[in-house]
MIMARMAR-701759 format. One record per residue: residue number from 1; residue in three letters; x, y, z of N, C-alpha, C, O, CB in turn. Coordinates in steps of 0.02 Angstrom, whole numbers. Glycine has a CB too. Example, Ala and Ser with C-alpha at 12.3 -4.5 7.8 and 13.67 -1.06 7.14 Angstrom:
+-----+-----+--------+--------+--------+--------+--------+--------+--------+--------+--------+--------+--------+--------+--------+--------+--------+
!   n ! res !     nu !     nv !     nw !    cau !    cav !    caw !     cu !     cv !     cw !     ou !     ov !     ow !    cbu !    cbv !    cbw !
+-----+-----+--------+--------+--------+--------+--------+--------+--------+--------+--------+--------+--------+--------+--------+--------+--------+
!   1 ! ALA !    660 !   -284 !    390 !    615 !   -225 !    390 !    660 !   -165 !    390 !    712 !   -166 !    423 !    565 !   -224 !    452 !
!   2 ! SER !    642 !   -112 !    354 !    684 !    -53 !    357 !    645 !      2 !    394 !    670 !     57 !    402 !    704 !    -30 !    286 !
+-----+-----+--------+--------+--------+--------+--------+--------+--------+--------+--------+--------+--------+--------+--------+--------+--------+
This chain:
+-----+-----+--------+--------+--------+--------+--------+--------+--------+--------+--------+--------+--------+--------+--------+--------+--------+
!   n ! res !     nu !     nv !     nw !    cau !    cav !    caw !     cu !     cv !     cw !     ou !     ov !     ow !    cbu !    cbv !    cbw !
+-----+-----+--------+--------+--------+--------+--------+--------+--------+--------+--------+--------+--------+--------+--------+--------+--------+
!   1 ! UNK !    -30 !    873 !    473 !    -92 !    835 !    471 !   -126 !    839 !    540 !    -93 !    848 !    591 !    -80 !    761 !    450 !
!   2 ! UNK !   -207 !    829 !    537 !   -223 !    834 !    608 !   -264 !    764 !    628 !   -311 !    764 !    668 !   -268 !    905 !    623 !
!   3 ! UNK !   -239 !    704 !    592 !   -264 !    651 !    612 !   -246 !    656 !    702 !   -202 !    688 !    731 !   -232 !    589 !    565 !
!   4 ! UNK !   -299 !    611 !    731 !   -282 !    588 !    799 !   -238 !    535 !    818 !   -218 !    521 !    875 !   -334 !    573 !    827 !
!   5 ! UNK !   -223 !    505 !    759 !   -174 !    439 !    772 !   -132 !    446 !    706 !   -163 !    461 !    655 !   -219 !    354 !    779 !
!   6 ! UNK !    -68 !    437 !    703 !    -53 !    411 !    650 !    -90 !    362 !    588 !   -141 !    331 !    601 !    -14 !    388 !    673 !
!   7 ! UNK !    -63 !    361 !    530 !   -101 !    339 !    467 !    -59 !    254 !    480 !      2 !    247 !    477 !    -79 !    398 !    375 !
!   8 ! UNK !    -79 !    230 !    486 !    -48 !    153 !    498 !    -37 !    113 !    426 !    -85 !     97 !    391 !   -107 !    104 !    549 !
!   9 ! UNK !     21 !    100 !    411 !     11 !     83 !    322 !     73 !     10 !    346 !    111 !     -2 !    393 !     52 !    175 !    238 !
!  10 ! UNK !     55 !    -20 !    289 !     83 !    -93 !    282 !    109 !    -79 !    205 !     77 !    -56 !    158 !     19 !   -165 !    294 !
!  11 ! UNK !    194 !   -106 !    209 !    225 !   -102 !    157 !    241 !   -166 !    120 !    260 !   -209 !    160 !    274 !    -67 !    172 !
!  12 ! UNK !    241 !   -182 !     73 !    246 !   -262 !     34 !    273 !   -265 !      1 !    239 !   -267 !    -50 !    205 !   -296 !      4 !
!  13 ! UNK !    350 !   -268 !    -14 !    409 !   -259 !    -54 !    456 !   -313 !    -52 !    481 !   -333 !      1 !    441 !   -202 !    -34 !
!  14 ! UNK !    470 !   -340 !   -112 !    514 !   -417 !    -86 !    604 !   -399 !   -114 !    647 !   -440 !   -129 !    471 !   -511 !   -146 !
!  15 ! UNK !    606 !   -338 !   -112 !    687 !   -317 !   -126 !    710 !   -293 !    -73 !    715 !   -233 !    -85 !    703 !   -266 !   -179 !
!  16 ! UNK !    725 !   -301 !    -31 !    772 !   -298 !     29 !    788 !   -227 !     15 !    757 !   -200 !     61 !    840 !   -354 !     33 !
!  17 ! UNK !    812 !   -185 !    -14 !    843 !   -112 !    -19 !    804 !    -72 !    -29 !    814 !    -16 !     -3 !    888 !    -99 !    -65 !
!  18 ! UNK !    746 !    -84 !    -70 !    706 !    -51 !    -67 !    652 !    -37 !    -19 !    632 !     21 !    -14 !    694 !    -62 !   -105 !
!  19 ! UNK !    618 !   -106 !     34 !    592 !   -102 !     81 !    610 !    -62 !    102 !    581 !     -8 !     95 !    588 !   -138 !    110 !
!  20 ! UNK !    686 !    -69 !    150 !    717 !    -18 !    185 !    721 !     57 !    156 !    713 !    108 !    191 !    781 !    -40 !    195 !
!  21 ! UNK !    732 !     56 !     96 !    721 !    138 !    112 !    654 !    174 !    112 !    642 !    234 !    121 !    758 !    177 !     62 !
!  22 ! UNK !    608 !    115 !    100 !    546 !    142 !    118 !    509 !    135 !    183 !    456 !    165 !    194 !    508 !    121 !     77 !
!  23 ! UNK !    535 !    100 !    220 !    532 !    100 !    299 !    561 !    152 !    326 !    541 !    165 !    383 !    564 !     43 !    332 !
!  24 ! UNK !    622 !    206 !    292 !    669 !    232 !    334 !    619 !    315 !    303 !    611 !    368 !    332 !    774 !    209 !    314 !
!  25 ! UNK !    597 !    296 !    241 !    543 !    353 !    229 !    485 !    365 !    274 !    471 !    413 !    310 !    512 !    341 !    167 !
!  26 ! UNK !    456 !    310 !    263 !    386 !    316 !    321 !    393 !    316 !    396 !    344 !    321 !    432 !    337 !    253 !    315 !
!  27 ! UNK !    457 !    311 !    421 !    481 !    315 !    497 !    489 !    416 !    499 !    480 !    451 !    549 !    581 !    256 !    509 !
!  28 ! UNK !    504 !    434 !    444 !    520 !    519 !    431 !    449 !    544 !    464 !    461 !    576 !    515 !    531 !    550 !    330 !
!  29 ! UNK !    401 !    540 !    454 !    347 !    572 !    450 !    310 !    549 !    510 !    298 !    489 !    517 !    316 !    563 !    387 !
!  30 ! UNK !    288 !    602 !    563 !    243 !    592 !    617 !    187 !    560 !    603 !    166 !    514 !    639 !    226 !    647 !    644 !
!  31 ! UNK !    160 !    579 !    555 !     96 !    557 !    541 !     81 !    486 !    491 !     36 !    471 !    452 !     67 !    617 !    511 !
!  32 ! UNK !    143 !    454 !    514 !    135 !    391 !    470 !    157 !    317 !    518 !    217 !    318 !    534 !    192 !    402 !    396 !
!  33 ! UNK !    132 !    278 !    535 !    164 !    222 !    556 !    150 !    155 !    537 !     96 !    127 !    526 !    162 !    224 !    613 !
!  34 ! UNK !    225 !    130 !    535 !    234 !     58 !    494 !    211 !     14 !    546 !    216 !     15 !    607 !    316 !     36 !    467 !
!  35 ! UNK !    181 !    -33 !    499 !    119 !    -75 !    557 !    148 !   -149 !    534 !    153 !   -187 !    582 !      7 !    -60 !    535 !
!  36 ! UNK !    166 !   -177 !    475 !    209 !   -241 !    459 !    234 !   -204 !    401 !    221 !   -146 !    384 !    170 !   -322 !    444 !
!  37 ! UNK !    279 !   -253 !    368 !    299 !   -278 !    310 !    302 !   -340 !    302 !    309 !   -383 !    346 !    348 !   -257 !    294 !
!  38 ! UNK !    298 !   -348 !    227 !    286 !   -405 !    206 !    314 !   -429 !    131 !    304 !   -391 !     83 !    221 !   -408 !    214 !
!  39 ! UNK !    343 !   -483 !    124 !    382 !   -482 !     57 !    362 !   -550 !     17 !    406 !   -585 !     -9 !    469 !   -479 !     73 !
!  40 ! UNK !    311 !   -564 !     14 !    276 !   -589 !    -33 !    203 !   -582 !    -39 !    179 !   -566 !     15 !    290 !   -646 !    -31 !
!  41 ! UNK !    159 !   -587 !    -84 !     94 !   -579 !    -69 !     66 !   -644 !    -27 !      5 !   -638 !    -37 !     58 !   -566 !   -136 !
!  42 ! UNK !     73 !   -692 !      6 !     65 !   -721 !     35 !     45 !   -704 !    114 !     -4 !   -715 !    149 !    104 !   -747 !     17 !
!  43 ! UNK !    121 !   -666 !    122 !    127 !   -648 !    190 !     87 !   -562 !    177 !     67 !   -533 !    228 !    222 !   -655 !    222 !
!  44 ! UNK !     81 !   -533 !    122 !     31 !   -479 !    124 !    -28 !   -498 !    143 !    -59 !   -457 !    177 !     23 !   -447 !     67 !
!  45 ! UNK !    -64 !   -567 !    127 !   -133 !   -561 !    154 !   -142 !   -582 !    214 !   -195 !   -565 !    240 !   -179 !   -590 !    120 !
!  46 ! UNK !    -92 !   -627 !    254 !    -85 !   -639 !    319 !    -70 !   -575 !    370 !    -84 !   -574 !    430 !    -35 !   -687 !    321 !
!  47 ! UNK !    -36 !   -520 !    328 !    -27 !   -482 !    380 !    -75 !   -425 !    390 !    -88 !   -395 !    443 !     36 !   -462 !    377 !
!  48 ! UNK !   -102 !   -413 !    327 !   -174 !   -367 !    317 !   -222 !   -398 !    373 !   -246 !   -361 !    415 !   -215 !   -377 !    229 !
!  49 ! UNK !   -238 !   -474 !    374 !   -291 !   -488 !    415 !   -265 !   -470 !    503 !   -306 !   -443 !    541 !   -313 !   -572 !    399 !
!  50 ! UNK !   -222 !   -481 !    519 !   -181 !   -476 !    577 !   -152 !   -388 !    589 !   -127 !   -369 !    642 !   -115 !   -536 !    563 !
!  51 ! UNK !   -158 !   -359 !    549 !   -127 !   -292 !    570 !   -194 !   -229 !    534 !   -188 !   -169 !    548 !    -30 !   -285 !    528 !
!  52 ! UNK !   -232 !   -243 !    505 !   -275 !   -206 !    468 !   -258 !   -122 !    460 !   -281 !    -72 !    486 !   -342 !   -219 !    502 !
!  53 ! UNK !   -209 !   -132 !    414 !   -171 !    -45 !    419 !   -243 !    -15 !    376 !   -300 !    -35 !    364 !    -64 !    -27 !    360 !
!  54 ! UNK !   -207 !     34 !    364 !   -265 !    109 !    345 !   -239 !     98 !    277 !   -283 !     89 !    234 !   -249 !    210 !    387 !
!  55 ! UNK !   -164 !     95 !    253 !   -166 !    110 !    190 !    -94 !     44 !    176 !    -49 !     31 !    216 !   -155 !    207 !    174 !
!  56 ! UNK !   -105 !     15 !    114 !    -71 !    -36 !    104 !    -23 !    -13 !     26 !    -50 !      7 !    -25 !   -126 !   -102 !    103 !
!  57 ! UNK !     43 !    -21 !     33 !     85 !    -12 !     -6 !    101 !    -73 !    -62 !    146 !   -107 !    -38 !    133 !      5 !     34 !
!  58 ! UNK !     83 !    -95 !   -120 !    102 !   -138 !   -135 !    134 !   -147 !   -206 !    114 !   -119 !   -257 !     61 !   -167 !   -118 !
!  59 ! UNK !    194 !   -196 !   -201 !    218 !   -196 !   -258 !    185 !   -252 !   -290 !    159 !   -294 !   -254 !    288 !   -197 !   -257 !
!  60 ! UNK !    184 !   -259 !   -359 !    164 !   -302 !   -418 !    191 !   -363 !   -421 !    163 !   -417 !   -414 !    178 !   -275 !   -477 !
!  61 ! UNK !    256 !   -349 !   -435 !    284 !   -420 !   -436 !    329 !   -450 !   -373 !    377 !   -425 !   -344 !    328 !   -423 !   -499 !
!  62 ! UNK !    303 !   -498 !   -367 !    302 !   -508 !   -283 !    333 !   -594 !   -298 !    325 !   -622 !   -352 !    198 !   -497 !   -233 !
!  63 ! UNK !    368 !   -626 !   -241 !    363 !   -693 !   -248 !    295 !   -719 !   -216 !    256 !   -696 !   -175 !    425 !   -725 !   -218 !
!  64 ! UNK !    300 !   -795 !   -264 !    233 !   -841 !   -223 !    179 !   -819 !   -238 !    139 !   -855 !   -269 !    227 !   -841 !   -146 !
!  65 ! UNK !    164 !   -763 !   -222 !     92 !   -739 !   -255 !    102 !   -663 !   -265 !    124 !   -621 !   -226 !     19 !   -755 !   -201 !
!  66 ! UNK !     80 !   -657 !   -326 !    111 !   -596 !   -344 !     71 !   -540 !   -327 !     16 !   -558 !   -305 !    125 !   -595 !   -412 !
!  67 ! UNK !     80 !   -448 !   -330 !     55 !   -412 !   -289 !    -45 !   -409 !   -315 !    -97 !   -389 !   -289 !    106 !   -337 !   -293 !
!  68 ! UNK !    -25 !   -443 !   -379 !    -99 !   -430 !   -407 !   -157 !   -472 !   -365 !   -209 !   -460 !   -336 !   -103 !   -454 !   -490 !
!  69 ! UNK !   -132 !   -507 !   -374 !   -188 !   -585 !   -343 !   -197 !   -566 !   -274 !   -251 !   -570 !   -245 !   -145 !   -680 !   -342 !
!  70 ! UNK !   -117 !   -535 !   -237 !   -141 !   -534 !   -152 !   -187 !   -458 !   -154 !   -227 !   -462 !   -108 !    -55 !   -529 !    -82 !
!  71 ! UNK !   -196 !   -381 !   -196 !   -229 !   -364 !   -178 !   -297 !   -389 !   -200 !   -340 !   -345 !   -197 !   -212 !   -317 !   -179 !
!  72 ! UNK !   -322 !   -455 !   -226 !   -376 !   -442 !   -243 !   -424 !   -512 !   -198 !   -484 !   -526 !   -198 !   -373 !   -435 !   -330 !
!  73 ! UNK !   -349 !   -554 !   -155 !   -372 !   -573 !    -86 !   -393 !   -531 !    -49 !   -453 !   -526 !    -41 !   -333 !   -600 !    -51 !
!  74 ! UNK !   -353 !   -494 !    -21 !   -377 !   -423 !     29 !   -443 !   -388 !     12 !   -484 !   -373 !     56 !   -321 !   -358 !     21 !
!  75 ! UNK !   -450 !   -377 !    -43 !   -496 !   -345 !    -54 !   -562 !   -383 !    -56 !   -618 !   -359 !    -48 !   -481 !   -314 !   -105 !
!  76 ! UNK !   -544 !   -448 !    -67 !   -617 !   -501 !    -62 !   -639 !   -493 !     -7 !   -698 !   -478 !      1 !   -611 !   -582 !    -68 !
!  77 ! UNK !   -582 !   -503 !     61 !   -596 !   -516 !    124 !   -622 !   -447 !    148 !   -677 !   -440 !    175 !   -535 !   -544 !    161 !
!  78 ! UNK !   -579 !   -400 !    135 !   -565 !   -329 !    187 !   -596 !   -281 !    124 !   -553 !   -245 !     99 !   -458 !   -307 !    216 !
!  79 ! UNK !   -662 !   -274 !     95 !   -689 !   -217 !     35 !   -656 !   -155 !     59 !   -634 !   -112 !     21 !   -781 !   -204 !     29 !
!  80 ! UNK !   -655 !   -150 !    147 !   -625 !    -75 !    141 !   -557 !    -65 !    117 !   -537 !    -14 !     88 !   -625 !    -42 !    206 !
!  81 ! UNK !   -524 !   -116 !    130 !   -442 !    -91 !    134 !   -431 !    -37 !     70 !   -464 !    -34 !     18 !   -380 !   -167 !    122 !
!  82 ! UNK !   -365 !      9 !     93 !   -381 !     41 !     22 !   -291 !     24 !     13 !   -260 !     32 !     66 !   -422 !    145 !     18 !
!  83 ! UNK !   -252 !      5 !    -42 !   -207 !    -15 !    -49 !   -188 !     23 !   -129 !   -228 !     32 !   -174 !   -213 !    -85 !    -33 !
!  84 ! UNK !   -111 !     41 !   -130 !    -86 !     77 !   -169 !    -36 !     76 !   -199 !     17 !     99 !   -178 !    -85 !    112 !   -153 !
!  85 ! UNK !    -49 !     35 !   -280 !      6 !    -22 !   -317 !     71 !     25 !   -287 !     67 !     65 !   -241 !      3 !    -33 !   -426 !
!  86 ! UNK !    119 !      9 !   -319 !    178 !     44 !   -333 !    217 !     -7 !   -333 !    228 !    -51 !   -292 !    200 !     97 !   -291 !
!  87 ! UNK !    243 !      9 !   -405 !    279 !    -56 !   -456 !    323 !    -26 !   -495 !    313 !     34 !   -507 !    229 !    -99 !   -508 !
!  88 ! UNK !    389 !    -65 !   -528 !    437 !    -42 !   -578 !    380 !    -75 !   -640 !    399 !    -73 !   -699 !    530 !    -78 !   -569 !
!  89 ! UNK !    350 !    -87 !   -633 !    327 !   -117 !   -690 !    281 !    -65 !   -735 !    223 !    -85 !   -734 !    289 !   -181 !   -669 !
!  90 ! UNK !    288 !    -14 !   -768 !    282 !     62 !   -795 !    215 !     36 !   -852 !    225 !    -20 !   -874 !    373 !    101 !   -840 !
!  91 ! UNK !    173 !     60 !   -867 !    122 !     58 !   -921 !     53 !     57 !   -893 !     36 !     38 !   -837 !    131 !     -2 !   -965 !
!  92 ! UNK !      6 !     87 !   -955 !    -81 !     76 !   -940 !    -89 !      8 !   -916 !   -116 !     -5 !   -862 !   -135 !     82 !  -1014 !
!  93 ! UNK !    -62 !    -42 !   -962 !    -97 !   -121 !   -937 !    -76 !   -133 !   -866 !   -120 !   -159 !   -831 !    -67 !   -195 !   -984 !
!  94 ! UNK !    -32 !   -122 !   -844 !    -20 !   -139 !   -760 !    -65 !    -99 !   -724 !    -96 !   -112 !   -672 !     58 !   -120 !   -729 !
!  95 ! UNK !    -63 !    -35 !   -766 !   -115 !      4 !   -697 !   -160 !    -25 !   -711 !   -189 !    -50 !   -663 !   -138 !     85 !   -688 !
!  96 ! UNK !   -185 !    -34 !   -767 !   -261 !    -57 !   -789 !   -293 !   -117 !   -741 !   -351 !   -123 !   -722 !   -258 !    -89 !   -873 !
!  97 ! UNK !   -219 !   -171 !   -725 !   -234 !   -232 !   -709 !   -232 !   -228 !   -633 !   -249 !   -282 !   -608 !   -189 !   -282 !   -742 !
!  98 ! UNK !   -214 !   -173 !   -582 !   -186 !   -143 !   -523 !   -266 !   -138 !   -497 !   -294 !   -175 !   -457 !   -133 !    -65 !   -533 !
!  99 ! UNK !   -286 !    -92 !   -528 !   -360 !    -44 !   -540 !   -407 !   -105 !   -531 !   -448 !   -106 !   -484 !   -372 !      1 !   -631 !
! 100 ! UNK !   -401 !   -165 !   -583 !   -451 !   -200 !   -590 !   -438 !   -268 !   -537 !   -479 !   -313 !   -528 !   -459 !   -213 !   -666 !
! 101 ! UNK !   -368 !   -262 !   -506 !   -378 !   -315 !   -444 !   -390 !   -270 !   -368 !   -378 !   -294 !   -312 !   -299 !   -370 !   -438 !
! 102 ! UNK !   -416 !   -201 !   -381 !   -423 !   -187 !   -309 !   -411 !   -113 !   -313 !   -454 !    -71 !   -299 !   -371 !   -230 !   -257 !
! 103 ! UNK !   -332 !    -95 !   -339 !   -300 !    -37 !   -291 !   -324 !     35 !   -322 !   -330 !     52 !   -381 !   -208 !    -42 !   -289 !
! 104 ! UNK !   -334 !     71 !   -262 !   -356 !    125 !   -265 !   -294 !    176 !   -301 !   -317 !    226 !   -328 !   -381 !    139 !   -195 !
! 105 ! UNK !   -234 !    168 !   -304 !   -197 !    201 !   -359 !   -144 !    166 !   -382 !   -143 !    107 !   -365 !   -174 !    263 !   -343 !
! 106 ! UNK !   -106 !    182 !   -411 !    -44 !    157 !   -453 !      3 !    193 !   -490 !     -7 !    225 !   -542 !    -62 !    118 !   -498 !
! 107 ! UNK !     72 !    184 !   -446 !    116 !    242 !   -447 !    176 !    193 !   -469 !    182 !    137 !   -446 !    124 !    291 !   -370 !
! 108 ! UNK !    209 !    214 !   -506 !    285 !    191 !   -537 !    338 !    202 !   -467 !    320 !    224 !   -412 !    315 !    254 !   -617 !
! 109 ! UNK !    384 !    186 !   -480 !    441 !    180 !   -422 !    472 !    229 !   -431 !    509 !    248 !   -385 !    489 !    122 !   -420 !
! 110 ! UNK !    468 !    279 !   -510 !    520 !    329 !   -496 !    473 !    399 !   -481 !    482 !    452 !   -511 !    577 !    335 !   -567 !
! 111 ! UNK !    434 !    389 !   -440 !    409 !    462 !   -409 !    426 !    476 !   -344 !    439 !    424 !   -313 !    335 !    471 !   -407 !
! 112 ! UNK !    430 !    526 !   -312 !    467 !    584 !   -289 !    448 !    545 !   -220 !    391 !    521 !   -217 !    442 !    675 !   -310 !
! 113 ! UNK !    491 !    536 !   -162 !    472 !    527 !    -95 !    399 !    559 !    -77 !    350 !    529 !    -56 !    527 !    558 !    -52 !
! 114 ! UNK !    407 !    645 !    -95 !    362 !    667 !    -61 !    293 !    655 !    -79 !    245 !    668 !    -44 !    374 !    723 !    -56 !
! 115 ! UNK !    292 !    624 !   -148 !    243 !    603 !   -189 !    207 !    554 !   -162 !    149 !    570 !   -149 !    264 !    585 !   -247 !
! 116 ! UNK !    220 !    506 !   -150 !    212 !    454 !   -131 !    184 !    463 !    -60 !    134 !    429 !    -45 !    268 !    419 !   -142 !
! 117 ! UNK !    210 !    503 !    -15 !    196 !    533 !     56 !    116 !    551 !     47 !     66 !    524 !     71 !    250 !    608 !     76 !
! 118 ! UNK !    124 !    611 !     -1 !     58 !    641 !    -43 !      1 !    586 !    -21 !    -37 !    585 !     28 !     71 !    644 !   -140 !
! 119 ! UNK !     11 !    537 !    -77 !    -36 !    481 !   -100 !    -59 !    417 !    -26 !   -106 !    381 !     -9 !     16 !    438 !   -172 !
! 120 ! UNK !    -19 !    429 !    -12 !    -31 !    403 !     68 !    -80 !    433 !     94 !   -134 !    405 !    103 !     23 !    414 !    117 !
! 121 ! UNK !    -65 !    502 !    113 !   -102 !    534 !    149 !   -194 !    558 !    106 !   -240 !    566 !    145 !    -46 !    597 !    168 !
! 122 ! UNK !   -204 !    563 !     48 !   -250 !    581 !     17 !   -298 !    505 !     19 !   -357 !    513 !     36 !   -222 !    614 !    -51 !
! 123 ! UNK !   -277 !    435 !      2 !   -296 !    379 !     -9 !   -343 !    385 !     80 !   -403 !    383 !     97 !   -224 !    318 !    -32 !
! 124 ! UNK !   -294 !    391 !    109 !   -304 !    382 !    188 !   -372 !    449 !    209 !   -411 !    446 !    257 !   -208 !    404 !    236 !
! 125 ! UNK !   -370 !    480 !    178 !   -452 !    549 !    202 !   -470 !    526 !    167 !   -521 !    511 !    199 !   -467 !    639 !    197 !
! 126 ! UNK !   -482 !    488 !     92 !   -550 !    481 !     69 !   -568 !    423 !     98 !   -627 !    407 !     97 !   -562 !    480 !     -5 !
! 127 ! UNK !   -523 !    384 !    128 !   -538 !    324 !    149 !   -596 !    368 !    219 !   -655 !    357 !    229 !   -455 !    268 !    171 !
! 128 ! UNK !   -554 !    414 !    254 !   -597 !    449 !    331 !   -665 !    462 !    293 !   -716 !    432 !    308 !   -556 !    544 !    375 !
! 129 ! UNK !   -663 !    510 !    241 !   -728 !    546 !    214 !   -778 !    467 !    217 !   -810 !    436 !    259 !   -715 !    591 !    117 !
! 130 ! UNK !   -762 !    460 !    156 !   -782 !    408 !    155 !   -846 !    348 !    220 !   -901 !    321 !    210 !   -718 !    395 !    144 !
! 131 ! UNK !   -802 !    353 !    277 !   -842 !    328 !    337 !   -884 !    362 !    376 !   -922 !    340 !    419 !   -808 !    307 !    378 !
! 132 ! UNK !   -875 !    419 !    358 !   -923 !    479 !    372 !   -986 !    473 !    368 !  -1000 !    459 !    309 !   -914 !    529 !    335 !
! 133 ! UNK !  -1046 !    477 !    411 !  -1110 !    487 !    400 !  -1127 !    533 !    358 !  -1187 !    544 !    347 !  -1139 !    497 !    449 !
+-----+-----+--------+--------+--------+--------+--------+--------+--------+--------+--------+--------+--------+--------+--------+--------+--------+
């Protein structure tokens, strides 16, 4: 990639094993850096306002406030943020309901590391294009 800075992304996962191996994923890649985590949607919208990453990872079912409601705080506050479900929770109606609180995609849990890397990085240029004159 030829960003000038790393892609700064915030991860929101309230399973302890899974965070981690998705911290130990996004630590792999030069062009990616973990800016918080956060394990409820609560502390997702506290940490979005306080860390304003580029691209936001979020799972669905979340404690306290679940991933739906906090992206569609973020997105009240922050229209740009661009944030990117990813949930065990598999079907049209979740994406449907993902889509319609905010997130710019929605990916199941069983796709491929590099996949997911992918979707990071693509969310993150249209987000650049995007600001483009």
């Amino acid at each position: 990639m030829d960003n000038i800075r790393p892609i700064r992304v915030m991860l929101v996962e309230d399973h302890t094993v899974v965070r981690q191996a998705l911290v130990y994923l996004i630590q792999k890649y030069s062009d990616l850096e973990l800016v918080a985590q956060a394990a409820d949607g609560i502390e997702a919208v506290r940490f979005y306002s306080q860390h304003q990453p580029d691209v936001v990872l979020m799972d669905l079912d979340l404690p306290v406030m679940d991933g739906f409601q906090a992206t569609r705080e973020i997105i009240s506050r922050y229209p740009q943020a661009r944030i990117v479900a990813l949930s065990a929770l598999i079907g049209n109606t979740y994406a449907g309901m993902a889509h319609n609180a905010g997130a710019l995609r929605y990916l199941d849990k069983t796709i491929s590391p590099d996949t997911l890397v992918e979707v990071i990085r693509n969310v993150y240029d249209e987000r650049a294009l995007e600001s483009q004159p």
